[in-house]
C-alpha positions in Angstrom: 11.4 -33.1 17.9 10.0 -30.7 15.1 6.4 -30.3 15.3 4.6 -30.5 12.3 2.9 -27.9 10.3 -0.6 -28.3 10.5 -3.4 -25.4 9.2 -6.7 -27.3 9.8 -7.6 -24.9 13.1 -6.1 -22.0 12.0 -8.7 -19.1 10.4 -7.3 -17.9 7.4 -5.0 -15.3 7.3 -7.1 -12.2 6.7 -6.0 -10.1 3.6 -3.5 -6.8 4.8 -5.8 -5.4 1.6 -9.2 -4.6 1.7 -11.0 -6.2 -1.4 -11.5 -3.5 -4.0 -15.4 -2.9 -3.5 -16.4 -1.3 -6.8 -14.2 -3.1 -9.5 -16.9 -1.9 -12.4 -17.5 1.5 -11.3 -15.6 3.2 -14.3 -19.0 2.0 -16.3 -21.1 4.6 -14.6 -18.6 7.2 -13.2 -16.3 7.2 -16.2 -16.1 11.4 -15.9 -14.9 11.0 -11.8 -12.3 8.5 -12.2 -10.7 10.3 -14.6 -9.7 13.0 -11.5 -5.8 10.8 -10.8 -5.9 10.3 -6.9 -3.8 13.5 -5.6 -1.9 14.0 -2.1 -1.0 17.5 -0.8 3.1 17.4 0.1 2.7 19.3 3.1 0.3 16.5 5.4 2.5 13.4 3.1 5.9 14.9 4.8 4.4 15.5 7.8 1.8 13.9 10.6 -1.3 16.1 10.6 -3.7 13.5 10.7 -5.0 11.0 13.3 -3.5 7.2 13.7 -6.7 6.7 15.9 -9.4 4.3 15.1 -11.9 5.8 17.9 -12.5 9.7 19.0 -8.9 11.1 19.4 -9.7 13.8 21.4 -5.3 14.7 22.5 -3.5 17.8 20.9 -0.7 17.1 18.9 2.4 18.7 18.6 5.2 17.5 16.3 8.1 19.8 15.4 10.8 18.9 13.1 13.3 21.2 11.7 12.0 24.5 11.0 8.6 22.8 11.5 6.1 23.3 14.1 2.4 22.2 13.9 0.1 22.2 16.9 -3.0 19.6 16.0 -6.2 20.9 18.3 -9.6 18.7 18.0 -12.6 19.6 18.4 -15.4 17.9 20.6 -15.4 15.0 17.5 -12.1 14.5 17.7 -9.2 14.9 15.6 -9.6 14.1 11.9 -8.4 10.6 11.2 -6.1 9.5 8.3 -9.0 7.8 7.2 -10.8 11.8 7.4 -8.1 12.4 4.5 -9.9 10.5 1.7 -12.4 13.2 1.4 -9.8 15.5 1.2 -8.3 13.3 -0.8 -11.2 13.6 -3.6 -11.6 17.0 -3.3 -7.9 17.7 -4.3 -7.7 15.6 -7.2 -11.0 16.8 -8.4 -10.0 20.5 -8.4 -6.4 19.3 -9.8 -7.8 17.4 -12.5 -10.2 20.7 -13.3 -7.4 22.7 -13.3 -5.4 20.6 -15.9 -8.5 20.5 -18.0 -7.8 24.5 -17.9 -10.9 25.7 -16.2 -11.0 28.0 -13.3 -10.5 27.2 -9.8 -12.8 27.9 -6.7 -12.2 27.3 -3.1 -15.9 25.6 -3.2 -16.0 22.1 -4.7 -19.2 20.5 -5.7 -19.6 16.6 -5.3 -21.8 13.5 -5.7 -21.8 11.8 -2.6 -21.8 8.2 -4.4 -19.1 8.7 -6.4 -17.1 10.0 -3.8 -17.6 6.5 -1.5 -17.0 4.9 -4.9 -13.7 6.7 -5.8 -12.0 5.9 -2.4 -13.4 2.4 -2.3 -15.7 2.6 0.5 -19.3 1.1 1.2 -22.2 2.6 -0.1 -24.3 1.4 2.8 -26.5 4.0 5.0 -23.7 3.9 7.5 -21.0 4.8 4.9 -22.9 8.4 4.4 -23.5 8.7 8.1 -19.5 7.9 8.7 -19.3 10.7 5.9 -20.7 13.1 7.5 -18.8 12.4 10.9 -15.8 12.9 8.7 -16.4 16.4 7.1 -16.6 17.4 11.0 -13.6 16.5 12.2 -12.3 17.9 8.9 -13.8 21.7 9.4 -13.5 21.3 13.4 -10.0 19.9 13.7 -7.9 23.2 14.2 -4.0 23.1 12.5 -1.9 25.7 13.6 1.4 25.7 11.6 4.4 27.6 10.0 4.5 24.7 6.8 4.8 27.0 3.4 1.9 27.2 1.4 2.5 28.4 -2.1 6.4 29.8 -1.0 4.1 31.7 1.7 6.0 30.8 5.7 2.9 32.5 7.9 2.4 30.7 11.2 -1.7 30.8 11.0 -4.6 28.6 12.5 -7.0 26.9 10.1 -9.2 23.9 9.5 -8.4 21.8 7.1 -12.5 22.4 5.4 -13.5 25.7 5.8 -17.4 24.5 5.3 -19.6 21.6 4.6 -23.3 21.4 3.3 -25.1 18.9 1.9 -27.2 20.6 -1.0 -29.9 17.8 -1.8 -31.0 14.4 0.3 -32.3 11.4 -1.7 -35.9 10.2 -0.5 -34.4 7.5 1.0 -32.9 10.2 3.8 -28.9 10.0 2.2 -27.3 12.8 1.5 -26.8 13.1 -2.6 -25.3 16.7 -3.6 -22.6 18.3 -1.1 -20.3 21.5 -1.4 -17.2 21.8 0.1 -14.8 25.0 0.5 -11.1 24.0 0.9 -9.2 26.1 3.4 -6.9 29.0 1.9 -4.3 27.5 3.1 -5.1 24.3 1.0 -6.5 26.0 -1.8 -3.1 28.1 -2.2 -1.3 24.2 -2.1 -3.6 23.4 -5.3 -2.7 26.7 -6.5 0.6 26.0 -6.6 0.2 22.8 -7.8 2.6 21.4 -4.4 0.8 17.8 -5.0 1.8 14.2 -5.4 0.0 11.4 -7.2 -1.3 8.0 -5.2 -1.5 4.4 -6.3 -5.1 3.9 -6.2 -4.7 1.1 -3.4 -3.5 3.5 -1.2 -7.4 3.2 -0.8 -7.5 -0.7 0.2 -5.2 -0.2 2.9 -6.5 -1.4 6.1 -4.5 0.1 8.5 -4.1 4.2 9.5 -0.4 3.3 10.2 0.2 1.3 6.8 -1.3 4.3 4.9 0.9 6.8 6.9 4.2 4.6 5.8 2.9 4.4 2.3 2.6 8.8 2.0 6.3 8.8 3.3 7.4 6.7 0.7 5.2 8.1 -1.8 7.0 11.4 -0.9 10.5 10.7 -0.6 11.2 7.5 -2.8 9.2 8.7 -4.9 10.5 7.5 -8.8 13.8 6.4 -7.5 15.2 2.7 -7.6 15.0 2.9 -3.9 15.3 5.4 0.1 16.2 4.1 3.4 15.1 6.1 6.7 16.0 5.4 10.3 13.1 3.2 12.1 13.6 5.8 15.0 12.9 8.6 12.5 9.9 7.1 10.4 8.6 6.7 13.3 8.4 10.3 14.2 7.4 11.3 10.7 4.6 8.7 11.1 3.5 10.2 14.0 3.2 7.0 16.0 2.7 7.1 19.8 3.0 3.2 19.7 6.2 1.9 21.9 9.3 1.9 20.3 9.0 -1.8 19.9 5.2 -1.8 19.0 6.2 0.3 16.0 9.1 -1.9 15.2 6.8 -5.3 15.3 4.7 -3.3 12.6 7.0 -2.6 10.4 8.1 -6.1 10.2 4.7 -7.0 9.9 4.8 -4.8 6.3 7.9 -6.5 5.3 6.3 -10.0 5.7 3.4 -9.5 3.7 4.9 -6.6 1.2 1.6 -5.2 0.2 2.5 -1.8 -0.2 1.7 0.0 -3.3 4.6 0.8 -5.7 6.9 0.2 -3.0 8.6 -3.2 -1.4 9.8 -2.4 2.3 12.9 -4.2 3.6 14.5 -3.8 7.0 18.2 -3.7 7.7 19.5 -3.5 11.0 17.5 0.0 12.2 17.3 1.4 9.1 14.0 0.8 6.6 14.5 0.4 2.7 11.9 1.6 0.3 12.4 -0.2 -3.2 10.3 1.2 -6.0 9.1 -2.1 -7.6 8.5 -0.9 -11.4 11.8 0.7 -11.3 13.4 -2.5 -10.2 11.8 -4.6 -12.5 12.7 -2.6 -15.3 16.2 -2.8 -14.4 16.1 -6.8 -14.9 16.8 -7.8 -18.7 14.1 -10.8 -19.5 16.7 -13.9 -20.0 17.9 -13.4 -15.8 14.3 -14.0 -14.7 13.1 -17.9 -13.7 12.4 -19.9 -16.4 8.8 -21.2 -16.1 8.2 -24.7 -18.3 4.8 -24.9 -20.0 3.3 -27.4 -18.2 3.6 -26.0 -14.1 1.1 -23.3 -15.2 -1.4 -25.9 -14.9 0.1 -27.2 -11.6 -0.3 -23.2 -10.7 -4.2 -23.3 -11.6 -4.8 -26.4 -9.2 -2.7 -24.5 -6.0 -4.7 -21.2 -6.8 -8.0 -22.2 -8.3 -9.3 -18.8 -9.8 -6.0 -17.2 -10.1 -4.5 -16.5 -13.2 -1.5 -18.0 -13.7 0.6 -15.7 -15.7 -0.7 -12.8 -13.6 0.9 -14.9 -10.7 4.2 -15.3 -12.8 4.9 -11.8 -13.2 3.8 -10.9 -9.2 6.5 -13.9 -8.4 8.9 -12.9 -10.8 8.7 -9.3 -9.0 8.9 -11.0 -5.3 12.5 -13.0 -6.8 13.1 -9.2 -7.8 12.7 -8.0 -4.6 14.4 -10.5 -2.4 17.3 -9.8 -4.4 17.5 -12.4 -7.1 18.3 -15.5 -5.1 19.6 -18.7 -6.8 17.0 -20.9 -7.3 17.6 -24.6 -7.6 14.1 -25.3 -8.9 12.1 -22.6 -10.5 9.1 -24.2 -11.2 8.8 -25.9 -7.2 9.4 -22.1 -6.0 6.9 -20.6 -8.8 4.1 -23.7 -7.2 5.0 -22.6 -3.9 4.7 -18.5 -4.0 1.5 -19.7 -5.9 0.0 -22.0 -3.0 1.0 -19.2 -0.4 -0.5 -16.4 -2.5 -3.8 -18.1 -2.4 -3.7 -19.0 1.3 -3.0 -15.4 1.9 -5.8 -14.2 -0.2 -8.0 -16.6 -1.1 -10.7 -15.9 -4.2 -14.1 -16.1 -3.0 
């Protein structure tokens, strides 16, 4: 006998995003934000950074190819993926200089504020203390590698900061004014411009692994209508030490909720499908889409109060994209329903 549904005891399912903590911060950090979130190529293609939430303290060694990198900590541990938003900000700062035509230095000079602020992170006194934890697994965590840098192949040992400092503490003991100088190996990356933009919820990701998939993607999908990889080999261009079936339960786990930036993730049989979601939506000429009637966008208010509606229509309309068009026998029932489960999945506060 079927068992019916029943969501009383249940907590509610908790958002795969993280909220987006500073939604007015372009009033008061116009001149920061406009430095376009920037990914080196060589650490998106492949796994130099830790999956690990606590002290990863194991070398790593991946090898692929003509690839070798050896991944050494140092008594802080490996840096984390979650170590690369600060070299994250300090790319996209010197590339956005570098656009603006003024001259590059290894040293980069930084607000510690706006740099919490750009990537989306508290601002509490534990942020800057987490801060500084992470600009020393940055300069302690030793890569050794034969990845090009600037058309340069040297094999060659290097952190991925050369050196940290923070210039000037506010009186309330938090660190204000830092400098950071970028590795030559990194530096010679900017150089030669060997970056890749990021959707700026790349930041709002909660997990390591989720941010790892989304840098693949990012890298090889990239503006095309869609890329498929092996599970088997994702997973090694991931860099996950998770069992084989572990890894697999994840990636299903992505597929459910499809909350990847720019990309929809589909499985079939072993092999994973990256769909860019813009280019398939452009690809969709406006009289195939769902017909909505007037009146259900009120129905859509009362299912998820707070929610625009015709923001809703056009993330459903992209979901019927993505699921490859379907039939459907009512559109205004479906449109009520992806509207119901949206706000269950993340409710407004």
């Amino acid at each position: 006998m079927a068992v019916p549904e029943t969501t009383n005891n249940k907590e509610p399912e908790r958002d795969p995003l993280l909220p987006e903590r500073h939604p007015n911060h372009e009033l008061f950090i116009c001149d920061v934000l406009d430095a376009i979130p920037k990914d080196d190529l060589a650490s998106m293609e492949h796994p130099v950074f830790s999956l690990a939430t606590k002290p990863d303290q194991r070398v790593l060694e991946y090898e692929h190819g003509k690839t070798k990198i050896k991944i050494t900590p140092s008594v802080k541990g490996l840096a984390t993926i979650f170590d690369k938003d600060v070299l994250i900000y300090c790319i996209s700062q010197m590339v956005a200089k570098k656009n603006r035509g003024e001259p590059l230095a290894q040293t980069v000079h930084l607000q510690a504020y706006d740099l919490l602020v750009w990537t989306n992170r508290e601002t509490s006194g534990d942020a800057y203390k987490r801060l500084v934890d992470a600009f020393e697994r940055l300069r302690g965590t030793t890569i050794t590698t034969n990845i090009k840098a600037g058309g340069e192949e040297v094999t060659s040992g290097f952190g991925l900061i050369d050196s940290f400092r923070v210039v000037k503490d506010t009186p309330s003991g938090r660190m204000s004014e830092l400098q950071v100088r970028i590795s030559d190996w990194m530096f010679k990356i900017i150089q030669s411009a060997e970056v890749l933009t990021l959707n700026r919820d790349y930041f709002r990701l909660r997990k390591p692994i989720e941010r790892r998939i989304y840098e693949i993607a990012r890298k090889h999908c990239g503006d095309q209508t869609s890329w498929k990889i092996s599970i088997e080999l994702l997973q090694k261009k991931v860099g996950s030490t998770s069992a084989d079936r572990k890894f697999a339960m994840i990636v299903r786990e992505l597929v459910k909720h499809d909350h990847l930036p720019e990309y929809s993730v589909a499985l079939d049989g072993d092999m994973v499908i990256f769909k860019n979601r813009e280019q398939m939506t452009q690809q969709v000429p406006e009289h195939l889409y769902p017909k909505i009637m007037a009146e259900t966008y009120n129905d859509a208010r009362i299912v998820a109060p707070g929610y625009d509606p015709y923001f809703l229509e056009q993330e459903f309309r992209d979901y019927w994209v993505e699921t490859g068009m379907p039939p459907l026998h009512s559109p205004d029932k479906a449109f009520v329903g992806f509207c119901r489960q949206r706000a269950k999945m993340r409710p407004l506060p």
